[in-house]
N, C-alpha and C positions, 0 to 999 in steps of 0.2 A: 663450314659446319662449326659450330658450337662445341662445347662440352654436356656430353651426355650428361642422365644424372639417374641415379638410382632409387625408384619411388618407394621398393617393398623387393627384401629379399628372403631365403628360408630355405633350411635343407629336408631334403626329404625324410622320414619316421626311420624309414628301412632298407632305403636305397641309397645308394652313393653319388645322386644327384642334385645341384642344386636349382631353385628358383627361383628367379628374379624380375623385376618390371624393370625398364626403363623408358627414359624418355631423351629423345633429343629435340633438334629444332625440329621436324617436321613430323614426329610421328613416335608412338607411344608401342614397345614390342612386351611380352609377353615370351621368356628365355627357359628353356630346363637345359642345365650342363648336366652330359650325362659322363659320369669320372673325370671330373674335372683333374687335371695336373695328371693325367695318364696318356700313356702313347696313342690307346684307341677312342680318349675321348670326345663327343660328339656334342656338338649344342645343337637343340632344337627351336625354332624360332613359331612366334604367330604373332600376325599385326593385331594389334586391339583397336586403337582409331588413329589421327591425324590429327595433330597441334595447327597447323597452317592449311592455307589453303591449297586444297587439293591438288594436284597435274593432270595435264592430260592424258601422259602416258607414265608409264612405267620406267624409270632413270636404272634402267639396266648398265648402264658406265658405272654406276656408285655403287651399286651391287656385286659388281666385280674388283672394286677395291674393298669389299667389303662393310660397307656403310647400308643400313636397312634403309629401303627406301620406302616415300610415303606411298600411301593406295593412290591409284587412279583415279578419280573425281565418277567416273560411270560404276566403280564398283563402292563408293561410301553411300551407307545409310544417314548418318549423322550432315548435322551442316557441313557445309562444302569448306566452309572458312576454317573450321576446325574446330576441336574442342579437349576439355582440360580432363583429368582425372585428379580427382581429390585422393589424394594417398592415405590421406588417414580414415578412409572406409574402405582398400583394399587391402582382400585377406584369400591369403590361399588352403585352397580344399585338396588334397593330396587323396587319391583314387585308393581303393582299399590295400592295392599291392603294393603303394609307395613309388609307381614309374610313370605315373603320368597326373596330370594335375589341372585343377581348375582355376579362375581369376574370380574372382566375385568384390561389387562394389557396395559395401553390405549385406544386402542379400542377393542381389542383383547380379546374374551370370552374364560374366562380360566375353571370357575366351575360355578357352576348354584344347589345352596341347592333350591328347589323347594318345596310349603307346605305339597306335598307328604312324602317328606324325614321319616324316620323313622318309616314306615309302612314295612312291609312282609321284611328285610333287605336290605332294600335300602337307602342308603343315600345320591346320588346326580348325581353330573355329572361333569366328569374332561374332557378337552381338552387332555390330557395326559393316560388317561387309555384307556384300550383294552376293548370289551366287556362288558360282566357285572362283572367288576370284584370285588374282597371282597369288598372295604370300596369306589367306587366310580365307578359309570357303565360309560360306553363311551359317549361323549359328539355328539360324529358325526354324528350317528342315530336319534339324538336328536335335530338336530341343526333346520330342517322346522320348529318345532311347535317354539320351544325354542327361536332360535335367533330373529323371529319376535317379543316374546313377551318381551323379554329383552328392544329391541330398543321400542316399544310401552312406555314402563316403565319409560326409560331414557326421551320421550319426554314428558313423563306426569310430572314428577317431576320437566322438567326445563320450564316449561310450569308456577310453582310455582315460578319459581326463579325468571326469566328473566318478567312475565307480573307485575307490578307492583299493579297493579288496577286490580287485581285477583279478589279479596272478593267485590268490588263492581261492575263488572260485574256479580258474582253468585246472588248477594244480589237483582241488580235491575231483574235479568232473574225470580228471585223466587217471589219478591213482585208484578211481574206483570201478575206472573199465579195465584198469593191467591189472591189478589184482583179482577181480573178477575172473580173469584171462589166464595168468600164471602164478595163483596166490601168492604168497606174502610176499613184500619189499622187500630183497637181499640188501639192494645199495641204491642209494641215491644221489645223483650226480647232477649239478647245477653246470651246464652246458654254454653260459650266455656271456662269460666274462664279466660278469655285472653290467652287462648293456643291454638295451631294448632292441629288441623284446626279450620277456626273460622266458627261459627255455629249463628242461631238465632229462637224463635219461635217466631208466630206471631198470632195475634189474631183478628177475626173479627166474627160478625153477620150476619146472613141471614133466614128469615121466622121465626123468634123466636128459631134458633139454635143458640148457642154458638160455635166455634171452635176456636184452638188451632194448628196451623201445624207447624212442624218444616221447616228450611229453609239451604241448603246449606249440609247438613247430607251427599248426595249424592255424593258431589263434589270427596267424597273418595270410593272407591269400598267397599264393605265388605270381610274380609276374609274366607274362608275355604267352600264357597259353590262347587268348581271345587271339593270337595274329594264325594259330594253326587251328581254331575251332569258333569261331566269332558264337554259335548259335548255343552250343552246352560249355562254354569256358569253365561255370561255376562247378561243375559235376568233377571235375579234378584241379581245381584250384588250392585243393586244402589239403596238405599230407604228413605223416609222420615218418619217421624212418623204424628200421628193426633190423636184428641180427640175432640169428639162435644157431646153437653148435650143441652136439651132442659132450657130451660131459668130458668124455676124452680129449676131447679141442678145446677143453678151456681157459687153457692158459693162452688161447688167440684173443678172447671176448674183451679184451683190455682194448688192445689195440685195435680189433674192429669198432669198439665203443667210440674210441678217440676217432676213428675215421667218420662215423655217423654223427658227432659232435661239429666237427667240420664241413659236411655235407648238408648240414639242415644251415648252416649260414648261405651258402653257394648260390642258391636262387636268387637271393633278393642280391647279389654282390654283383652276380653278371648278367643280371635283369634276365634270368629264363628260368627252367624248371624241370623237374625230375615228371618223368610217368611211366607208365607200365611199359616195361619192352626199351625202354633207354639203359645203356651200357656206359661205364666210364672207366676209363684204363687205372689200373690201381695193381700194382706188380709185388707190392709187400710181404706177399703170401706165397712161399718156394713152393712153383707150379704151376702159380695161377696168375693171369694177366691184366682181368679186371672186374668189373662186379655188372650184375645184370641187377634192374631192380622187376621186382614183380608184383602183381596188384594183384588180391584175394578176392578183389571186387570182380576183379576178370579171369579167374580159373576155381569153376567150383570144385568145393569139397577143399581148397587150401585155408587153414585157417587164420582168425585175426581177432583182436579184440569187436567187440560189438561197441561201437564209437557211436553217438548219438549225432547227429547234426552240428556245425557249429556257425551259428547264426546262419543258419537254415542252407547250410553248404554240406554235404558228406562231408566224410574226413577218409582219407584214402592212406591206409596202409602201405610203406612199399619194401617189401621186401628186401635184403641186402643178398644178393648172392654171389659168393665167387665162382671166377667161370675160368678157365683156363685158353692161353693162346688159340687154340682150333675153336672150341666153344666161342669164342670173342669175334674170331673173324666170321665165323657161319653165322652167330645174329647180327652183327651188322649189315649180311648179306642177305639175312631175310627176315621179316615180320615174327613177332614173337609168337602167334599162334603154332607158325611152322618149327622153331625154334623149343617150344614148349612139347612138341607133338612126337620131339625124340629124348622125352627124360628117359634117363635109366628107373626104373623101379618104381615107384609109386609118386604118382603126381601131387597128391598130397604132403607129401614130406621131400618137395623141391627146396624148402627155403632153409632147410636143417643142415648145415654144414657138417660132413663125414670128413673131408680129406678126402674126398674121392670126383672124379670130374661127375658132372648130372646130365650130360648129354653124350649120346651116341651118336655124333657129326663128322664129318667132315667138310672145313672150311675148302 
């Protein structure tokens, strides 16, 4: 073997992934590292075509010292003998989330690693393979669902490039549904570290409530809900966070602010995502053991700002709630309807932090 060579590389907008083509002597892969230089990170692979000519079988020895082998001659579309990629018309399309990715050779969709890849053996989708074949199933079968969502992707990202006044069209769309929501701006808080995306919470009162909502969080999809819901992904792809405490508890709103400032990075860092009825241990609060989040979308009569669409997605509020030790273990043991169906007091005013536990359970 040769020395490989590196045709086009790129990191992801939002994810801590990178992408790259390469090519050796026999055959041309198509690479996403997923956290690269971490304990749990993972590369995913898809063949694109074959520089030589083809084999007859499959060089499983070379694969297990870990050398990509070339496709089997019964599963190439392309000539047999092989064929080149011109690197300077490839360009990659990064899928709305940021965790899965396209190849394209101008405009021309070459392979498609999708956040599927590396499930039951599958790795991707070549314009060049047959069928399902070993290291890259056929891209032609695939191309309805697929090619639409590539060109969605490409016009969402240049949507970033080309509007210049991005972040303050999100910024005045969001301060005019929390205002609307909890009158006036008490505080405003830039969440993002000076990095993309850029983000903001914001703070106001209303009836002796304290609140906290994030702002702009949305603008990005979240990753990896399509592998628990392939057919409505989009319907909670998009969310904000929040936290409201009654006036008494507000010398907490600091630091639960700092917590929902850290938690709207959290998705796109470990490629998943927050939704109604998910818990995450957080002990900061003498009492309480973790936060439950909750969706307004899914318990009537709880309120939330009136959020418009964003690029034709909901935008899903989630609630912040602290839950204490028993409360923690009884909803992980059961579905939040069941979970919801022992508030104390008014279901409506679940997500208002008192100091006092919200559920009548036992774990």
């Amino acid at each position: 073997m040769g020395e490989s060579k590196i045709l086009l590389e790129e990191w992801s907008p939002v994810c801590n992934i990178q992408a790259f083509v390469e090519r050796t002597d026999t055959s041309c892969y198509f690479y996403l590292w997923v956290k690269p230089g971490m304990e749990d990170a993972v590369v995913k692979s898809c063949w694109i075509c074959n520089v030589s000519v083809a084999p007859g079988e499959l060089d499983v020895e070379s694969m297990r010292r870990g050398i990509a082998p070339a496709m089997p001659e019964q599963y190439v579309l392309h000539d047999a003998g092989g064929m080149e990629l011109d690197a300077d018309k490839l360009k990659i399309v990064w899928f709305e989330e940021g965790n899965a990715a396209a190849l394209l050779s101008e405009e021309e969709l070459l392979c498609v690693i999708p956040c599927w890849s590396g499930y039951q053996g599958f790795h991707g989708y070549s314009r060049y393979a047959d069928g399902m074949a070993p290291c890259a199933w056929g891209l032609e079968d695939a191309l309805e669902t697929i090619g639409p969502r590539v060109a969605r992707s490409q016009t969402f990202w240049d949507w970033f490039e080309y509007e210049p006044e991005y972040w303050k069209i999100t910024q005045k769309t969001h301060m005019d549904v929390l205002e609307d929501f909890f009158g006036p701006c008490q505080n405003y808080y830039a969440i993002d570290n000076e990095e993309f995306p850029p983000k903001a919470l914001v703070r106001g009162t209303r009836d002796g409530v304290v609140y906290g909502i994030t702002a702009g969080v949305s603008l990005i999809p979240m990753p990896g809900i399509e592998l628990y819901d392939s057919q409505d992904y989009r319907t909670d792809r998009r969310m904000e966070l929040g936290f409201a405490a009654v006036k008494q508890h507000e010398g907490l709103c600091n630091q639960m602010f700092s917590y929902l400032a850290a938690a709207s990075a959290y998705p796109w860092q470990e490629e998943t995502f927050f939704a109604h009825g998910h818990t995450v241990p957080y002990n900061r609060i003498e009492g309480f053991a973790a936060v439950l989040f909750v969706n307004p979308r899914m318990v009537p009569g709880l309120e939330m700002p009136d959020y418009k669409p964003c690029m034709e997605d909901p935008v899903n509020l989630l609630w912040v709630v602290p839950i204490t030790e028993e409360e923690y273990q009884f909803a992980m043991e059961h579905d939040i309807g069941e979970t919801l169906g022992h508030v104390r007091g008014a279901l409506a005013k679940v997500h208002i932090f008192d100091g006092k536990p919200k559920f009548s359970v036992r774990a």
